[in-house]
N, C-alpha and C positions, 0 to 999 in steps of 0.2 A: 416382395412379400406383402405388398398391402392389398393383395386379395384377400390373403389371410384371414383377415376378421371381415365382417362386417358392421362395422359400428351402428350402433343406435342410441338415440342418446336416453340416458336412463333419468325414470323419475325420482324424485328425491324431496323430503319437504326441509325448507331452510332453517338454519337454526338464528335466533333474534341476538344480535347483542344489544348490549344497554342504549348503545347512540342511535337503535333503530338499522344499522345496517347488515346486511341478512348475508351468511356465507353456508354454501354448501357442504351438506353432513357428510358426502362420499368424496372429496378431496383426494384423500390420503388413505393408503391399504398396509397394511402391518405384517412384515415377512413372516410364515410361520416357524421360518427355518433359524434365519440370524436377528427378526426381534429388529431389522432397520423399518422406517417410516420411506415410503414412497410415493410421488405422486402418480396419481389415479393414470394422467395421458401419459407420463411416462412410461409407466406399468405396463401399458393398452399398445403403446408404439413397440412392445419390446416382447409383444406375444404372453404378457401373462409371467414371464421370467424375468425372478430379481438378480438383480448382480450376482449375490452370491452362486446364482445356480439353480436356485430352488425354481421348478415346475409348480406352480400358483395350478388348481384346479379350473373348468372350467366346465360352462351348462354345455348340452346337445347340443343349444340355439349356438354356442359359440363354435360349435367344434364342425357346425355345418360352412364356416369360414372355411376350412382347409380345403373345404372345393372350388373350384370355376365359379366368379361371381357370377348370377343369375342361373347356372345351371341346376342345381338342384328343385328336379322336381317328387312331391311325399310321394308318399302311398302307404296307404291303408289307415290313413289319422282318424277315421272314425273306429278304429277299433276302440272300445273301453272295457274292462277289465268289470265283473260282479263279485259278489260274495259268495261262494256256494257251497262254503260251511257256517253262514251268520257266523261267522269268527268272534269272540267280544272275548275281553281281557279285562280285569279292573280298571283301568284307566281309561281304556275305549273303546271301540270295534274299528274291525275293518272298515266296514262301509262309511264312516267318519272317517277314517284315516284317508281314503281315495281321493274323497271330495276335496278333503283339507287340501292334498297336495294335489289335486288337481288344479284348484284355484291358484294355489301357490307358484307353479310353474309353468302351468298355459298348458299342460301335454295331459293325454290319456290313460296314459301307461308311460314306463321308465326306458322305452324304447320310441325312437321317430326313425322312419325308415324310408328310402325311396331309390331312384338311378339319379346322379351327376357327374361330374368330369373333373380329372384332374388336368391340368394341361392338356386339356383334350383328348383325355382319354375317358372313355364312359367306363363304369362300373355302375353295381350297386352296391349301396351302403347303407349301414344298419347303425345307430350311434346311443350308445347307455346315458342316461342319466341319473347321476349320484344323489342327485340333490330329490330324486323323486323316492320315498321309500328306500333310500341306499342304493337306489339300482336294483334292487331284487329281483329276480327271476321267477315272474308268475308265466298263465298262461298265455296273456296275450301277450307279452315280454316275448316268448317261446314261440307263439304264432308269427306274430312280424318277422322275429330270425329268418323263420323258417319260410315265409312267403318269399323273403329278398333274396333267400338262397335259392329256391325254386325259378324266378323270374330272373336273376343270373345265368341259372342252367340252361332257359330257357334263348334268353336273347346274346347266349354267346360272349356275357362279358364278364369278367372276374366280381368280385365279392370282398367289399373294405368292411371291417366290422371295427369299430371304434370301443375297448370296453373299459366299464368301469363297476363294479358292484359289490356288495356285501355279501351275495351267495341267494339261493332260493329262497321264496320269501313262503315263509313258513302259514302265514294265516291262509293260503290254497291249497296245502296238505301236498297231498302223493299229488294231486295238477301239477303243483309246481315242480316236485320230481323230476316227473315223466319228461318237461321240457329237454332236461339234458340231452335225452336218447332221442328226441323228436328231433332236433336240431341236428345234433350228428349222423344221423338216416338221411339228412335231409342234403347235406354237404358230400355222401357216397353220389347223390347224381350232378352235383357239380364238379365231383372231381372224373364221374363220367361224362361230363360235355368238355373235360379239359380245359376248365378255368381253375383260375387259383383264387384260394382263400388267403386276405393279407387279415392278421388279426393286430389291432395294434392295442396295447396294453398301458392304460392310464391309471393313476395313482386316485384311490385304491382298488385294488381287482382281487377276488377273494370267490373263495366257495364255487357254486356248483357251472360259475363261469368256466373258469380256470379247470374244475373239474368232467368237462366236456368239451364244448365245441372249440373253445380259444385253443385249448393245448395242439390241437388237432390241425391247425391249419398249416399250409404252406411254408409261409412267413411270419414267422411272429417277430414285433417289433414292440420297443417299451421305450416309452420317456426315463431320463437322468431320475433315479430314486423314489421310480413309483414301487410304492408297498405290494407285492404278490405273492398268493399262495391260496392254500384252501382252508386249513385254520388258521387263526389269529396266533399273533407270535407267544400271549402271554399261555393260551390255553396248552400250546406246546410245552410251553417249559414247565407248565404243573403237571403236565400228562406224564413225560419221561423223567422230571426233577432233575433237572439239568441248565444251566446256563446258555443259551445260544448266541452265537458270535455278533458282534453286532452288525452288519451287514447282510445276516441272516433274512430273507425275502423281498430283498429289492432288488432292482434289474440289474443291475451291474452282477449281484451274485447267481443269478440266474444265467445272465450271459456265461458267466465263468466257468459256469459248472455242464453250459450245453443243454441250456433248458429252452432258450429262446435264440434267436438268429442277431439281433441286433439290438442295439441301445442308440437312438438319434432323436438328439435335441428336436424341441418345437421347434425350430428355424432354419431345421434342416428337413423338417418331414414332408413340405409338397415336393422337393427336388426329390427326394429318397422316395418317395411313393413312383412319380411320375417315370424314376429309371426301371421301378420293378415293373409297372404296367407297361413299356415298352420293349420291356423286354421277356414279359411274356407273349405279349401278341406278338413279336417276330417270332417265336419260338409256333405261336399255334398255326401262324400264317405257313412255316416252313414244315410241319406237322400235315394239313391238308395236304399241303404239295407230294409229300413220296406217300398220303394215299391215293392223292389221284393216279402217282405215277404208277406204283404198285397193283390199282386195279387196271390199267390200260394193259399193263405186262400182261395182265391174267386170263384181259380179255381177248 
């Protein structure tokens, strides 16, 4: 598993104590789930996963680990995303908002998208970031899907889509919308060159994600307790006035109920990925076969 990540080492400025000797402010990471202290290389050796269980979030940059080291090659990183409603709120506008987390994250848009390998198997892949705008689903969010689904269709390899998001992001108006339907149009010609879409479902995944192309694919797979659905759990329970059970929209209850295919750990997902892409390509390899053989009969 130590393809897994790719480390890099992170910057950090030192904190002073009084005798002058200087110790590092990112040490230690704090469970969100059990509230334990852990250290940082332990954390990082262990995929991001504390003892108790708990699925620790992670960026695009980290989740580009789960492929073939060095295979990962982008495409389309120079898409960036405009305003094309001057959006502005009281507190700010869009086009402040972009910038901000543009700087903030190093990416364009809340998608990075390109072809690499898992144990040698190529695919494309498409991976959300949370940390950008929530993950929101704009247009160019929508564009990139829909390119990586297209150039799948194209080069005859399956389709990993990695997600995570808060839902469409409202300051692009009906643009942002439209995405849904763009994306699922776009996934009818990959399921006509007979590749499969593996969607896999990270903590949090919400809105107009969940409500299009993720539901829709082949394989849906989810991490241990990631939060899913398309509203939020409180707005539910004010809408019906009702109590909802408490494992109400996490994977587990989702598996239960036959919503999604699977639930597997971080540290089981490059072996679990790598048996479904091998066993789709035998399936599409044996697939050509009784067409060739079928037209030979015919001819």
């Amino acid at each position: 598993m130590k393809e897994f990540f790719r480390r890099t080492p992170k910057n950090f400025t030192p904190a002073k104590r009084d005798n002058g000797q200087q110790i590092p402010d990112n040490m230690w990471a704090k469970c969100p789930s059990c509230g334990e202290l852990i250290y940082n290389k332990q954390l990082n050796d262990n995929l991001k996963v504390c003892k108790c269980g708990h699925h620790m979030r992670l960026t695009a940059q980290e989740w580009v680990g789960l492929l073939d080291v060095g295979s990962f090659e982008e495409e389309d990183a120079d898409l960036a995303p405009c305003d094309p409603l001057n959006f502005v709120s009281p507190k700010d506008n869009y086009a402040q908002k972009l910038r901000e987390n543009q700087e903030r994250t190093g990416m364009n848009d809340a998608v990075i998208s390109g072809r690499g390998m898992v144990e040698r198997n190529l695919l494309q892949v498409a991976i959300c970031e949370f940390g950008f705008i929530g993950g929101s689903m704009g247009s160019v969010f929508g564009e990139k899907i829909a390119r990586a689904t297209e150039r799948a269709a194209a080069e005859g390899t399956p389709l990993l889509t990695i997600n995570t998001s808060g839902g469409a992001r409202m300051h692009e108006g009906v643009l942002s919308l439209m995405q849904m339907a763009k994306i699922s149009v776009a996934l009818t010609r990959l399921a006509a060159a007979g590749q499969p879409h593996i969607a896999l479902l990270v903590d949090p995944c919400y809105g107009g994600v969940i409500a299009s192309y993720a539901s829709v694919a082949d394989i849906i797979i989810a991490e241990p307790g990631a939060n899913i659905g398309f509203a939020g759990r409180r707005v539910i329970e004010q809408t019906i006035r009702q109590k909802l059970p408490a494992s109400f929209q996490t994977a587990e209850f989702f598996v239960e109920h036959g919503m999604i295919d699977l639930v597997v750990p971080r540290s089981e997902l490059r072996s679990t990925l790598a048996r479904l892409l091998r066993f789709y390509a035998t399936s599409a390899n044996v697939l050509r076969r009784d067409r060739s053989f079928s037209r030979s009969i015919d001819a």
